[in-house]
C-alpha positions as CSV (number, residue, x, y, z in Angstrom):
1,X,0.0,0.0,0.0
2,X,2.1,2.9,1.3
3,X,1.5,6.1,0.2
4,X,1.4,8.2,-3.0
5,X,2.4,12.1,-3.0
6,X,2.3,14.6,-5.9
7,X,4.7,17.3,-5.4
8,X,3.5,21.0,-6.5
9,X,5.3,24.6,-6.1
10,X,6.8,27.2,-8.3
11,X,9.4,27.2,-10.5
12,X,13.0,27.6,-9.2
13,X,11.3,26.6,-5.4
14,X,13.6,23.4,-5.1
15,X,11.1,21.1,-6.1
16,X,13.2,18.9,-8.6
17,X,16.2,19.0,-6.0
18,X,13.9,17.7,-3.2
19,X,12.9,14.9,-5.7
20,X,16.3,14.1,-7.3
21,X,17.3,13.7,-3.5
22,X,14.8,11.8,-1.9
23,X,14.6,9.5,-4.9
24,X,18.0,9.1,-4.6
25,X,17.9,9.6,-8.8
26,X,18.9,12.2,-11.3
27,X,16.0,11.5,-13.4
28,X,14.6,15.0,-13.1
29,X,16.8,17.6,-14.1
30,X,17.5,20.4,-11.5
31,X,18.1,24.0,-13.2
32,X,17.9,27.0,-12.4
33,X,15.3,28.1,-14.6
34,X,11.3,28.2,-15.0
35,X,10.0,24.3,-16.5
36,X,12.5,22.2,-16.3
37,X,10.6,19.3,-15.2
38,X,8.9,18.9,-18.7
39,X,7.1,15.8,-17.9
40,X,6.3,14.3,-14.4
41,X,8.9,12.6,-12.8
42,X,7.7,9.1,-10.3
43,X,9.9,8.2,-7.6
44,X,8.9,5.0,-5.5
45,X,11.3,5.3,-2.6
46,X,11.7,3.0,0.9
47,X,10.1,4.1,4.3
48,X,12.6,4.1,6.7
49,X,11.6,2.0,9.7
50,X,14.1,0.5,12.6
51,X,11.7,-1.6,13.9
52,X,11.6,-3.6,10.0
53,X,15.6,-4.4,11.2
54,X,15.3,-5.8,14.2
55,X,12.6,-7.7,13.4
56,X,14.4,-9.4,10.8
57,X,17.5,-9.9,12.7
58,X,15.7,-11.9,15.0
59,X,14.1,-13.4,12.8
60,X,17.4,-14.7,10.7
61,X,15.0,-13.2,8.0
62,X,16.9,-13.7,4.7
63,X,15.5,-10.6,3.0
64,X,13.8,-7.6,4.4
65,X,11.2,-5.6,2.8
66,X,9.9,-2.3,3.5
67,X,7.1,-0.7,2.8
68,X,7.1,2.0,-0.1
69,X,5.8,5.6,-0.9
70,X,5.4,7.2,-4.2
71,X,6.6,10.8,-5.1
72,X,5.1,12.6,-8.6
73,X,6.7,15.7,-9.6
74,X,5.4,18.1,-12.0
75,X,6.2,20.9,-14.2
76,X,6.3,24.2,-11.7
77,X,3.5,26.0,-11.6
78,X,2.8,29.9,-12.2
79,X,-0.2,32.1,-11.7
80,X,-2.3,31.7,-14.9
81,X,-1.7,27.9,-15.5
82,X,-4.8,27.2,-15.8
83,X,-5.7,30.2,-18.6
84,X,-2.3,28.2,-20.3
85,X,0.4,30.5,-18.9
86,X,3.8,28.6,-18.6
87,X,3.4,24.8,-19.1
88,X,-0.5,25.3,-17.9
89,X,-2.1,22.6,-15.8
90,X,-1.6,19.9,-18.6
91,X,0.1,17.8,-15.8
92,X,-2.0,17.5,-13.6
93,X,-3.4,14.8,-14.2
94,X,-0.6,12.5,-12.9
95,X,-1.2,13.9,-9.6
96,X,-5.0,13.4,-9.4
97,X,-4.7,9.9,-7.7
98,X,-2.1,10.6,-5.3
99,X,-3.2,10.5,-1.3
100,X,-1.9,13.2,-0.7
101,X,-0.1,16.8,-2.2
102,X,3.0,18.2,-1.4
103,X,3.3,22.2,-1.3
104,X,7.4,22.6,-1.6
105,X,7.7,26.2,-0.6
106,X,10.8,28.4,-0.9
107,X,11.9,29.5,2.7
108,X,15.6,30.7,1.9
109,X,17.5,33.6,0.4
110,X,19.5,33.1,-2.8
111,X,20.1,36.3,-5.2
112,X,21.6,33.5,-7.8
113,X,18.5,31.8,-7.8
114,X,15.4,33.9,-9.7
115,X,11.9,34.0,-8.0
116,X,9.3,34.2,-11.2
117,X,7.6,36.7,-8.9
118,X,10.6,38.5,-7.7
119,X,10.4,38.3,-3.8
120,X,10.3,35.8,-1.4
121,X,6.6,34.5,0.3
122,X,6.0,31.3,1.1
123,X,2.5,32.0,1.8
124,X,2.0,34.1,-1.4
125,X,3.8,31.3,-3.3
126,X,1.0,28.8,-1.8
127,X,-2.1,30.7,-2.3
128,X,-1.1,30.8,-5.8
129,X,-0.4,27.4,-6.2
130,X,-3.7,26.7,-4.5
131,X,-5.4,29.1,-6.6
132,X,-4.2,27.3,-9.9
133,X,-4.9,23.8,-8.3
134,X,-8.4,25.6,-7.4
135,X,-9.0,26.4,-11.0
136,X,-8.5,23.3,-12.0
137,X,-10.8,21.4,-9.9
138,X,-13.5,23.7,-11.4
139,X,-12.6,23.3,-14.9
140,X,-12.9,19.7,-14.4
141,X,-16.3,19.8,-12.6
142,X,-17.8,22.2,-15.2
143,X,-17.0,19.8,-17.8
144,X,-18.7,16.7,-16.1
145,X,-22.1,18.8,-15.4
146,X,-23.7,18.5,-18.6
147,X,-23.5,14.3,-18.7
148,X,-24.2,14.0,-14.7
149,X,-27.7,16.3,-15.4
150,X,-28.5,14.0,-18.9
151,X,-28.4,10.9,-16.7
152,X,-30.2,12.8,-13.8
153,X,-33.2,13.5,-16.1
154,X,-33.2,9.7,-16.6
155,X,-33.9,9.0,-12.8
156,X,-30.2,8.1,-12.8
157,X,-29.8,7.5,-8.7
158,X,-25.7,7.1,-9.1
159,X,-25.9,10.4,-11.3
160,X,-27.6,12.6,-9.1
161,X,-25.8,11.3,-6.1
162,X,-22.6,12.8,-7.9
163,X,-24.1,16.0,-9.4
164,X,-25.3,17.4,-6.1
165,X,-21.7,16.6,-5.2
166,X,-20.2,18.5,-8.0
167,X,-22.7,21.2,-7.1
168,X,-21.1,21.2,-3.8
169,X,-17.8,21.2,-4.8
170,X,-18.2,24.1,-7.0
171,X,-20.1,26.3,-4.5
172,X,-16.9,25.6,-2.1
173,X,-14.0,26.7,-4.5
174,X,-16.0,29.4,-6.4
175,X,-16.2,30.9,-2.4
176,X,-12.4,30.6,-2.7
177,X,-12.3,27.1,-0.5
178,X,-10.5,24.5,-1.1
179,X,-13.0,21.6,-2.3
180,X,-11.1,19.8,1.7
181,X,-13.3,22.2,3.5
182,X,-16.5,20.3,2.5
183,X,-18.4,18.6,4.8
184,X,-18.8,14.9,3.3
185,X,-20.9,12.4,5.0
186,X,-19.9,9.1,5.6
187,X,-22.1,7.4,2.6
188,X,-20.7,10.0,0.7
189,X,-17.0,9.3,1.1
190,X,-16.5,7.3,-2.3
191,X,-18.1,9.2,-4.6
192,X,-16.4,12.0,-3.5
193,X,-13.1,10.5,-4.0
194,X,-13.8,9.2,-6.7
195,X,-14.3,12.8,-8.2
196,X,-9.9,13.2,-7.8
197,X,-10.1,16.5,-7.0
198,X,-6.7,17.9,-6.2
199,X,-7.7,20.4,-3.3
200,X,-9.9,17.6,-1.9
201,X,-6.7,15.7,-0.7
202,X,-4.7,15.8,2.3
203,X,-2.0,18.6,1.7
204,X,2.0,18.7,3.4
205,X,3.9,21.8,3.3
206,X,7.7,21.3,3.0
207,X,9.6,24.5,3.6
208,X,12.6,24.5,2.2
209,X,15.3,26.3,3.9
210,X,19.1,26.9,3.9
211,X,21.4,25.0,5.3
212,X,22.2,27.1,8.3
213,X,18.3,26.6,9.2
214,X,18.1,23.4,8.5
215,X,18.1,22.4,12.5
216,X,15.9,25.3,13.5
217,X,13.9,26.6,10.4
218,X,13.5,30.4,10.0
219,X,11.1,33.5,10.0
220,X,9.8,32.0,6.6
221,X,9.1,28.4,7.8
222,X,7.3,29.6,10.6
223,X,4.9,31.7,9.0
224,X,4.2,28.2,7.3
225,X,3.9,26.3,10.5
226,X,1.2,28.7,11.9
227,X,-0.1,28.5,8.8
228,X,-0.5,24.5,8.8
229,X,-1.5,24.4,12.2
230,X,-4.3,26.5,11.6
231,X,-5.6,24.3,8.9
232,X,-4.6,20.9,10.6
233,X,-1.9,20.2,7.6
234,X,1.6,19.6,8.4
235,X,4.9,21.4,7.7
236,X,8.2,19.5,7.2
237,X,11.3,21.6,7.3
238,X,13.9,20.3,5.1
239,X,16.6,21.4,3.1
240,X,16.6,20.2,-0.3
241,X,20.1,21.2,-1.0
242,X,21.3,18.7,2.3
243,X,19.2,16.0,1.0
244,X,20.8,15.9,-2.3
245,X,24.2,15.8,-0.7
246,X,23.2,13.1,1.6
247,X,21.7,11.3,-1.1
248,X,25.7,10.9,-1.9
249,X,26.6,9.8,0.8
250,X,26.6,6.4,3.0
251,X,26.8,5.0,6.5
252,X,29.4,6.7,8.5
253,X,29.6,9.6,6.1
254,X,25.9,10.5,6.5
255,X,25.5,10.5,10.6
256,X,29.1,12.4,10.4
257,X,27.1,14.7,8.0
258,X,23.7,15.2,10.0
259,X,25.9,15.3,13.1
260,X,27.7,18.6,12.1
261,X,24.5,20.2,10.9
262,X,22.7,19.6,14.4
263,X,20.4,17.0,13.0
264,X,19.6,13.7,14.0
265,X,18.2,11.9,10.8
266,X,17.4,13.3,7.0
267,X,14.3,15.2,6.0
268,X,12.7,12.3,4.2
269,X,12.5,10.6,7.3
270,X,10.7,13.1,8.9
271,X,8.6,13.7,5.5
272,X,7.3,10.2,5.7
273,X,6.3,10.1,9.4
274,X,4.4,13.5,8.9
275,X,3.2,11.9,5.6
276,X,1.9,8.9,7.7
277,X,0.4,11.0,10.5
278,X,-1.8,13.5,8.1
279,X,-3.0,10.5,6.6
280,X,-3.3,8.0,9.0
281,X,-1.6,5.2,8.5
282,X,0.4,2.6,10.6
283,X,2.9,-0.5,10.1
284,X,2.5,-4.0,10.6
285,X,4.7,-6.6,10.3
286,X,5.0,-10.3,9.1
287,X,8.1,-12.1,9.7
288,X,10.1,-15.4,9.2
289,X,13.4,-17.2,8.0
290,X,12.5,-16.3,4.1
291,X,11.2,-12.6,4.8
292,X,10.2,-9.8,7.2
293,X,8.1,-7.4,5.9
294,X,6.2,-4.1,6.7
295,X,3.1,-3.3,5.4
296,X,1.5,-0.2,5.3
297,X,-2.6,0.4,6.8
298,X,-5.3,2.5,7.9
299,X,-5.7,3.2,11.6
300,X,-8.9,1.6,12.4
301,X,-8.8,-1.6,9.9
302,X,-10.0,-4.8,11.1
303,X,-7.5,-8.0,10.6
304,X,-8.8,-8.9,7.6
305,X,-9.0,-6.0,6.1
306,X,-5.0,-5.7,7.5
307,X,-5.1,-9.4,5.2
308,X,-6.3,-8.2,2.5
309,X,-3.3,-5.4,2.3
310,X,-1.2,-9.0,1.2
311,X,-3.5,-10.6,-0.9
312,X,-7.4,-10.3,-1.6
313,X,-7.4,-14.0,-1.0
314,X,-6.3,-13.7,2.7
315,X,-9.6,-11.0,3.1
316,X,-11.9,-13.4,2.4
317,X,-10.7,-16.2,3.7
318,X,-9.4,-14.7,6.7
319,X,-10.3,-17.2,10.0
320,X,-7.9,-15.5,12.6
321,X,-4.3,-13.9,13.0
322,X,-1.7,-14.7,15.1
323,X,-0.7,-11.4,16.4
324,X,2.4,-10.2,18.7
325,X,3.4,-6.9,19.8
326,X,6.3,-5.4,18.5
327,X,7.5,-4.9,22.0
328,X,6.6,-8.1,23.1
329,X,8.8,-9.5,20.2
330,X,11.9,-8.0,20.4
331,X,11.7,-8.3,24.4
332,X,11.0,-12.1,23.9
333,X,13.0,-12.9,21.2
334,X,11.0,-14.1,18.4
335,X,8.0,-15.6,18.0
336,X,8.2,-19.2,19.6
337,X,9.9,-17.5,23.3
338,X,6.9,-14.9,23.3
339,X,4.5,-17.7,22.7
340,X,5.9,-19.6,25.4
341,X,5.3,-16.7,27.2
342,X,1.6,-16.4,26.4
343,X,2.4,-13.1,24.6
344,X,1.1,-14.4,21.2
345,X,-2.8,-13.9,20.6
346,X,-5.0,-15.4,18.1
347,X,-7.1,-12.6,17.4
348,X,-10.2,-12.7,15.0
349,X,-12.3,-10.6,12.6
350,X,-13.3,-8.0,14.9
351,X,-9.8,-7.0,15.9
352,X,-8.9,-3.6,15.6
353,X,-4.6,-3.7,14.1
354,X,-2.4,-2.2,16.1
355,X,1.2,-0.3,15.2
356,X,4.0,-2.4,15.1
357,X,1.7,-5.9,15.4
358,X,3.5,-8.7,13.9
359,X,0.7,-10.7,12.5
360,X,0.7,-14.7,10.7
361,X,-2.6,-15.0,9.1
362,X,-4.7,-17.7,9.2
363,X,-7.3,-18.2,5.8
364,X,-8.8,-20.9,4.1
365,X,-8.2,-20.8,0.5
């Protein structure tokens, strides 16, 4: 499962340098100048998690596999994309089924490096990035109104279900709302998502800073922070230029590295958790002599839904799971000395997954 995350911004914001680096890839070309991304760029990339390691070391696990997350980057954005200024929105599209959208916002000083509106405002940047992303969402409701009232008029249930939805959508962003502030009732959930609209999703803000306030941010990041507090988002303060030069690095080099900036892990660890907390998902783990394994859930899923994250068989087959805490693992030793010491459960189809739950599932085939 993991995560997908389109990455938005301005031109000349950092955008393709925080990609390159977290991808650990060249593939899109960082230059100092408006478009350079000319078609998106996806990055699948590992989520860093400790607990993966020690569960397969006591495990004698002969491969481990952690759970991934997917970056899209697109062209940067200016104010008039959607009227077909710069590269317009014609990239959007790749983003539209991501879970959530990444806002990189420029929070440095550089005279060497251009600003297509010639000053520095990470909250101006946003609300124009918003306001093209905005735009968009319209456009693409506008055109789906004429063929959502036809099939209204023909006592289409499914139809008009979606058009009052549509309706709703555009009353929000024609207000100047993002379509996130609607109020969506529970029966209403998949219909909704299954509109993609861009400012419906989940929304990160990563500021990118110099290197000197890489540890500490500066007075541009927090204007951002109050800013995603406000609006229960998150904000991620990284610096895109560090992440490409750790991205060169390995082992020793890169804790020597972190150490003499002041931090204590890179960005994109800190990118992922925040990632995994605005969205709410957890870990669990299955483990054994071939493989451990994380796997990436909802908070709130029921075992077999957990199951069904491996294979739609193990859903609906499910009979029960064989569940251990992560604590109770690695304090015990493995799965056989916690079971000896009553610490493995056999939980069934009401059971709510827990973080860090190292599950063996049980299905008939």
């Amino acid at each position: 499962m993991g995560f997908k995350c389109g990455i938005v911004g301005l031109p000349n914001v950092g955008k393709s340098t925080l990609f390159n680096a977290l991808t650990e890839t060249a593939n899109a070309e960082a230059a100092n100048y408006p478009f350079c991304t000319i078609e998106p760029n996806v990055g699948d990339v590992a989520v860093p998690e400790p607990r993966l390691d020690h569960i397969a070391e006591i495990a004698q696990s002969a491969q481990r596999i952690p759970a991934r997350m997917n970056f899209v980057d697109i062209a940067g954005l200016v104010r008039g994309a959607s009227k077909g200024e710069g590269l317009g929105n014609q990239f959007l599209a790749n983003i539209r089924e991501t879970d959530a959208i990444l806002y990189v916002l420029r929070c440095f000083d550089n005279d060497d490096i251009t600003h297509v509106d010639g000053k520095i405002d990470p909250l101006a940047d946003l609300e124009t990035v918003q306001t093209e992303l905005m735009l968009a969402d319209l456009e693409s409701l506008e055109k789906r109104r004429p063929a959502l009232e036809k099939r209204t008029k023909q006592n289409d249930k499914e139809a008009k279900v979606t058009l009052e939805l549509v309706d709703r959508a555009i009353a929000i962003l024609s207000d100047g709302r993002p379509a996130r502030y609607a109020e969506i009732d529970a029966d209403e959930e998949k219909p909704w998502r299954m509109l993609q609209l861009l400012t419906a999703k989940k929304v990160m803000y990563v500021c990118n800073v110099d290197e000197d306030s890489a540890a500490t941010g500066n007075p541009y990041s927090e204007r951002v922070k109050a800013h995603a507090d406000a609006e229960g988002s998150e904000a991620v303060i990284i610096s895109a230029q560090i992440e490409s030069e750790l991205a060169l690095l390995d082992g020793e080099e890169r804790e020597e590295f972190l150490e003499t900036l002041g931090l204590n892990e890179p960005g994109l660890n800190r990118l992922i958790r925040a990632g995994y907390s605005l969205l709410g998902l957890q870990t669990y783990f299955t483990a054994g002599p071939k493989e451990s394994r994380a796997w990436t859930f909802q908070s709130g899923w029921t075992a077999p839904r957990c199951a069904g994250v491996i294979h739609t068989d193990f859903e609906k087959g499910f009979i029960r799971a064989e569940t251990i805490a992560y604590a109770d693992y690695v304090e015990y030793g493995g799965e056989q000395p916690a079971k000896e010491a009553g610490k493995v459960r056999q939980e069934g189809k009401d059971y709510i997954v827990q973080d860090g739950d190292v599950m063996l599932f049980k299905f008939n085939v």
